[in-house]
N, C-alpha and C positions, 0 to 999 in steps of 0.2 A: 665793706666795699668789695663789689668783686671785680677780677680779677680779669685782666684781656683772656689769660690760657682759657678759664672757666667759660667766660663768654663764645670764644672761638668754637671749646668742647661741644658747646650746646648749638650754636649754626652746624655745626659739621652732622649731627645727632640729629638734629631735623632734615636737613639734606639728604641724609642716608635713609630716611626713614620712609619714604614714599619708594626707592628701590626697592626696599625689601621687600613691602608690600604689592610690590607690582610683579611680582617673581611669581612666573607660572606654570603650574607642572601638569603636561599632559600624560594618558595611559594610553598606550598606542597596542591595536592587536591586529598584523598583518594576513595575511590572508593562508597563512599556515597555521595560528594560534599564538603565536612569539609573541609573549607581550613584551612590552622596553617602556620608560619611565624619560620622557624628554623636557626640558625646559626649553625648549624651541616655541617654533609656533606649530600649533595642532595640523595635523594632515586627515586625510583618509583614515576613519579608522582610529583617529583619537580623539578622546573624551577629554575635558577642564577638570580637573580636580580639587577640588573645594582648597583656601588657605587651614582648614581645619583637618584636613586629612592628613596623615603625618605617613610621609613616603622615606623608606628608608633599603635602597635594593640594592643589591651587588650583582653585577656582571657574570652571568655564566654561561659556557656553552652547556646544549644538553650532551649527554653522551652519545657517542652513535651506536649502530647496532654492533658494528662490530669488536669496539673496543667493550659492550656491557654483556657481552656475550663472554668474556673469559674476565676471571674472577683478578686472573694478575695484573691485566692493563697491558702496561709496557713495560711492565718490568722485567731483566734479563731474567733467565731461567739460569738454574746450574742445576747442573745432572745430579743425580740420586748417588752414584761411589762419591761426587765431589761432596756432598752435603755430609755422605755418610763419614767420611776421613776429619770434615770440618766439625758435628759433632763429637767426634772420639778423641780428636785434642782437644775439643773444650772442657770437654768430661774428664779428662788426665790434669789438666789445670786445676778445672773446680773442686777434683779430688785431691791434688796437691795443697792446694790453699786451706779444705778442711782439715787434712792430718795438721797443718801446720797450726791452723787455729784451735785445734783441738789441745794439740801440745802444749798453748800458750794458756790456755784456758786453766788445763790443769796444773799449770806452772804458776799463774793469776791464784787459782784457790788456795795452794801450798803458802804462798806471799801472805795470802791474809789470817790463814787460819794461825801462822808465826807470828805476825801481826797482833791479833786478837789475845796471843798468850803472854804479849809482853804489857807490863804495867810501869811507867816511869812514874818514880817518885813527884812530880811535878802538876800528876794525872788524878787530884786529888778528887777533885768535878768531872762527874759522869761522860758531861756534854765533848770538854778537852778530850777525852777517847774516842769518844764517835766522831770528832772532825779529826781526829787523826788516821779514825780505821775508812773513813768515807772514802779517798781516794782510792784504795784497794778495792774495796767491795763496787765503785764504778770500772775500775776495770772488767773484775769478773762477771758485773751486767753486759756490759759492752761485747767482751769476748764471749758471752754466753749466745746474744744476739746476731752477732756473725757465723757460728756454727749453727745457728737456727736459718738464718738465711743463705747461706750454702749448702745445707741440709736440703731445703725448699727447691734450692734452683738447682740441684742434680737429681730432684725428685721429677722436675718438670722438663729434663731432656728427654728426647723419643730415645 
């Protein structure tokens, strides 16, 4: 037996169904070249476009000459000493942060190589040492991969 909801479902699904189909999109191009994509009714200058055509646009203005003529837009400018003082403490940082991770790295390797020289009686199975040295040796992955990549990014300041 079915059901009022299911019946309701299915009037409502037919009612809708002739809206959707009657939804019409024109390609409008005014007398500049602008094209614009309207569900209205066609004016001047617009075309019907088939239910098969699959229209899918976003809104944009073009740029004007004057904003496509300089590369930064609107973005503020800051002077050449201000940038140059802005990269010299980045560089004092990133150089900081390396000695430090460099430190920890080879304080990471020290860790494991003590590590690797101890055997507890317990460690009878190969495996029980390797999950016990694993955690060491992802540290000194880890620390080895941050001095590579602040290595990187104070290779790539001007």
């Amino acid at each position: 037996m079915i059901s009022t909801r299911a019946i309701a479902l299915v009037v409502l699904a037919l009612g809708l169904a002739p809206l959707a189909a009657s939804a019409q999109v024109f390609k409008c191009v005014d007398a500049a070249g602008k094209v614009s994509y309207t569900n209205g009714t066609g004016g001047k200058g617009c075309e019907k476009l088939t239910n098969e055509a699959a229209v899918s646009t976003i809104s944009m203005r073009a740029p004007n000459a004057a904003s496509s003529s300089s590369s930064r837009g609107n973005f503020p400018s800051v002077s050449s000493e201000a940038q140059r003082e802005r990269d010299a403490g980045r560089r004092q940082v990133l150089e900081s942060e390396l000695a430090g991770e460099q430190a920890a790295l080879d304080e990471a390797r020290k860790t494991l190589a003590a590590q690797e020289a101890v055997r507890n009686g317990d460690e009878r199975n190969y495996q029980k040492v390797l999950d016990r040295l694993q955690p060491y040796k992802d540290d000194v992955v880890r620390r080895e991969r941050n001095v590579e990549a602040l290595t990187k990014e104070l290779s790539e300041l001007r």
